[in-house]
C-alpha positions in Angstrom: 262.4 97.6 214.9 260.1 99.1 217.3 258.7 102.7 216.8 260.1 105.4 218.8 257.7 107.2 220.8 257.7 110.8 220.7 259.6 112.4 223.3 258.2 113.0 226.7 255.1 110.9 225.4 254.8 107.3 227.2 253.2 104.2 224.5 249.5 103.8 226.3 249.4 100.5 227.4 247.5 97.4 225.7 244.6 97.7 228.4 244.1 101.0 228.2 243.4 101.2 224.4 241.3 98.6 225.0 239.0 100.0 227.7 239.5 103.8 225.8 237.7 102.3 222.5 235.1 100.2 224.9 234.5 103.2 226.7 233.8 105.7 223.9 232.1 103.4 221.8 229.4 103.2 224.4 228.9 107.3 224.7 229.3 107.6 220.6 226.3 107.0 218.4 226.1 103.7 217.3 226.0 104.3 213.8 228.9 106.7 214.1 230.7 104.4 216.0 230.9 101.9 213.1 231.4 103.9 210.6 234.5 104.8 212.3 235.5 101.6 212.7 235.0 100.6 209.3 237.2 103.5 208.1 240.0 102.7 210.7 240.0 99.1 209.7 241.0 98.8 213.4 240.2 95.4 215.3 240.0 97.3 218.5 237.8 100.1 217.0 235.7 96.5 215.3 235.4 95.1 218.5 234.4 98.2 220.6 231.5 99.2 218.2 230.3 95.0 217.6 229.8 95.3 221.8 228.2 98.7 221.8 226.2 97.6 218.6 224.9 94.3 220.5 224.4 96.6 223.9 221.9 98.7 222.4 220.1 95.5 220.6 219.8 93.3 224.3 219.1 96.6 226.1 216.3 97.7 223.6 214.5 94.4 223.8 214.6 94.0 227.5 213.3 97.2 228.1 210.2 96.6 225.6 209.9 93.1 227.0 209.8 95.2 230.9 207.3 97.5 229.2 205.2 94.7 227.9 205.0 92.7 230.6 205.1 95.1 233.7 204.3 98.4 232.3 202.8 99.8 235.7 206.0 98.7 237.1 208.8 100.5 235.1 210.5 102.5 237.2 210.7 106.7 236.4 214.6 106.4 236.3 214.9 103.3 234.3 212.8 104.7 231.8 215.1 107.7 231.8 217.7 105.9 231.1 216.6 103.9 228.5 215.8 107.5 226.4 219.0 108.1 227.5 220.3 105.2 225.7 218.2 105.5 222.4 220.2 108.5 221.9 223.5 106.3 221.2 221.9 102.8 220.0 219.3 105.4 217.5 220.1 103.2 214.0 221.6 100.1 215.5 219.0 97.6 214.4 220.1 99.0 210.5 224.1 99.1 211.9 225.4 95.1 210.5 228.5 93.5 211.8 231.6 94.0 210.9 233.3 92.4 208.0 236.3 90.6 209.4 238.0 90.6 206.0 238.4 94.5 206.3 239.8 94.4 209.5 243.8 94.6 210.4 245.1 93.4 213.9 246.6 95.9 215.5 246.2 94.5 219.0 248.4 91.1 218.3 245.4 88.7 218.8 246.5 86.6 215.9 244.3 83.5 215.3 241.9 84.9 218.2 240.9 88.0 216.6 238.1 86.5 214.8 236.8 85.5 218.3 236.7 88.6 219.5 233.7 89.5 216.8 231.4 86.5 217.6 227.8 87.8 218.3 227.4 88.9 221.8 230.8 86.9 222.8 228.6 83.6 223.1 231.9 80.9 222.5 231.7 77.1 223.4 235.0 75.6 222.8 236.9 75.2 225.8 240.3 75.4 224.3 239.4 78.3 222.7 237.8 80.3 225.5 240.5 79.5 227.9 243.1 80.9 225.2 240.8 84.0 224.4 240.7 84.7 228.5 244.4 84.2 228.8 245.3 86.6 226.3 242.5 88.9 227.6 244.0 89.0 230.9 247.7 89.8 229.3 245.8 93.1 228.3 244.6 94.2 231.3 241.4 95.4 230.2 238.6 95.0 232.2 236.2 96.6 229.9 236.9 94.1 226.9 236.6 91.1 230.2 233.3 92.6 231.0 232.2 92.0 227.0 233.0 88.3 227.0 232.0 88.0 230.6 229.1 85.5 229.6 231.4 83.2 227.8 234.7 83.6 229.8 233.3 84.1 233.4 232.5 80.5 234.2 233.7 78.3 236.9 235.7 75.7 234.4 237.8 78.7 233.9 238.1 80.6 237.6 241.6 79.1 238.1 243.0 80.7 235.3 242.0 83.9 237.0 243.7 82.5 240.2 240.3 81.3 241.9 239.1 77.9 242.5 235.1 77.2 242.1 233.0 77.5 245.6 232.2 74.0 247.0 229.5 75.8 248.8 227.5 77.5 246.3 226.1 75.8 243.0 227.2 77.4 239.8 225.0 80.0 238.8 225.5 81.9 241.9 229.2 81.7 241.9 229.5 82.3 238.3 227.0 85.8 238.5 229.5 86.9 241.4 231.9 86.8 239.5 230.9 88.5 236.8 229.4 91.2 239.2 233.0 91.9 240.5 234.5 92.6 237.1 231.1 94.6 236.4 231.7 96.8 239.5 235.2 96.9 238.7 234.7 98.3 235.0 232.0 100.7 235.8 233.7 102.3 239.0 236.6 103.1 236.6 234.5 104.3 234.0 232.3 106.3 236.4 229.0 105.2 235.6 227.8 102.5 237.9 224.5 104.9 238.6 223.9 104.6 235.0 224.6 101.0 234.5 222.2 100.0 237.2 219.7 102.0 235.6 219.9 100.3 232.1 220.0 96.3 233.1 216.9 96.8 235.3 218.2 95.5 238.9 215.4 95.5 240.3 213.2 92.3 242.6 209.6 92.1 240.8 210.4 95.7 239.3 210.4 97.3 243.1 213.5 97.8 244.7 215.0 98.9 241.9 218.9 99.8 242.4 220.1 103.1 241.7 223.8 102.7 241.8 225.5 99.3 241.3 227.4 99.7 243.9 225.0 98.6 245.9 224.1 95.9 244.3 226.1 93.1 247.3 224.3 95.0 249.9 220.8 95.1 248.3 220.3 92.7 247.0 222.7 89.5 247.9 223.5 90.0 252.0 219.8 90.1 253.0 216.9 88.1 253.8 216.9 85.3 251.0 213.5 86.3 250.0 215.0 89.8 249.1 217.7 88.6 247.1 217.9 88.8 243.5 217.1 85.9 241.5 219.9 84.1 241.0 221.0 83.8 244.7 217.0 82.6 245.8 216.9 79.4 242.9 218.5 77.6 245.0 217.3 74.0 246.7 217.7 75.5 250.4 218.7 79.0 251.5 222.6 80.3 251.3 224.2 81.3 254.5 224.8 85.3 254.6 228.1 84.0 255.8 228.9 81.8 252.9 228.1 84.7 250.7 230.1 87.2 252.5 233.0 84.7 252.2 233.2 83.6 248.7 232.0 87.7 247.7 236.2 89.0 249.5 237.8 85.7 247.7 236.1 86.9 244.1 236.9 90.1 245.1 240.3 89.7 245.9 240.9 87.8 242.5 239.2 90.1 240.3 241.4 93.2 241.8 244.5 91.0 240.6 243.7 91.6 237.4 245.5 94.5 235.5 247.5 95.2 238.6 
């Protein structure tokens, strides 16, 4: 039989625990964060500690690599950040995984709760990724989308999200506006998009550097294709502004589907 909830108290919804752990996880020492986890035995309390634990590892070694290889070009603010950052992540080289044998699922994953603990959510089998993103999107949570977003945001799997693959742009390009949508999504409603610019270094040769994510489309994307970023330049002849404009409201409009 189902528990009764308190009275006057509503049951928080599958999403929202989800993107509550995520969330806290990220602002709670890394070290704390696990130990935590491994008391609660929790597989949302694993998960959220695994993807701050593997946060602070990619963020640390692309801000030394930046250092290394552009140290006149660091911004001030991203280096701010990055302090800001070793405050949480201080410990997580010595912080190991967590041992799936200890852990209970309480968030009715079943056989895909191991999933959800691969290293940095890299998964290759296509049965197995479209079932992870299916249940994913039953939750709602856009922070635990975000931390498979590399494995799960691909064009093979758009239509499950309701979206068909652009005939006009090659796959990279598609596939990074996608995952900048849910990105701009997650950080807008965890209110640090100024922060999360700061920390993945969004920058054009280390000049330019954005400040708030939000203007990430309009800085870097809808401009001269010289001035875009990366992704959107590689390509064999220039995109249309147009073309961008139009597949970025289509993306869009799917991504705000989800959880609503």
């Amino acid at each position: 039989m189902p528990v009764a909830q308190p009275a006057g108290k509503a049951a928080m919804s599958p999403g929202r625990a989800w993107d509550n752990a995520i969330a806290k996880a990220r602002q709670t020492n890394i070290r704390v964060a696990a130990h935590q986890a491994a008391i609660s035995g929790s597989l949302i309390d694993a998960m959220a500690a695994e993807r701050a634990r593997q946060r602070c590892l990619i963020q640390d070694v692309q801000f030394r690599s930046a250092l290394y290889n552009h140290k006149d070009k660091v911004p001030d603010s991203m280096r701010q950040a990055h302090a800001r950052l070793e405050q949480v992540c201080e410990g997580a080289i010595t912080v190991g995984p967590p041992k799936f044998l200890s852990i209970r699922d309480d968030a009715g994953f079943g056989d895909l709760s191991e999933a959800l603990l691969i290293r940095n959510g890299q998964l290759r089998d296509g049965a197995l990724r479209e079932r992870l993103l299916q249940r994913i999107l039953e939750t709602g949570s856009l922070e635990l989308l975000e931390a498979f977003s590399l494995s799960l945001l691909r064009q093979d799997l758009m239509p499950v999200l309701g979206l068909q693959p652009s005939d006009e742009l090659m796959t990279a390009p598609d596939e990074a506006m996608l995952r900048l949508a849910v990105q701009l999504r997650a950080c807008n409603a965890r209110g640090d998009c100024e922060r999360v610019a700061q920390e993945n270094f969004n920058c054009i040769e280390y000049q330019n550097c954005l400040s708030n994510l939000n203007d990430f489309p309009d800085q870097l994307i809808f401009v001269l294709p010289a001035q875009r970023f990366l992704v959107f330049r590689l390509t064999e002849k220039p995109i249309e502004e147009a073309v961008l404009r139009r597949r970025w409201a289509e993306i869009q409009a799917a991504v705000a589907r989800i959880g609503g």
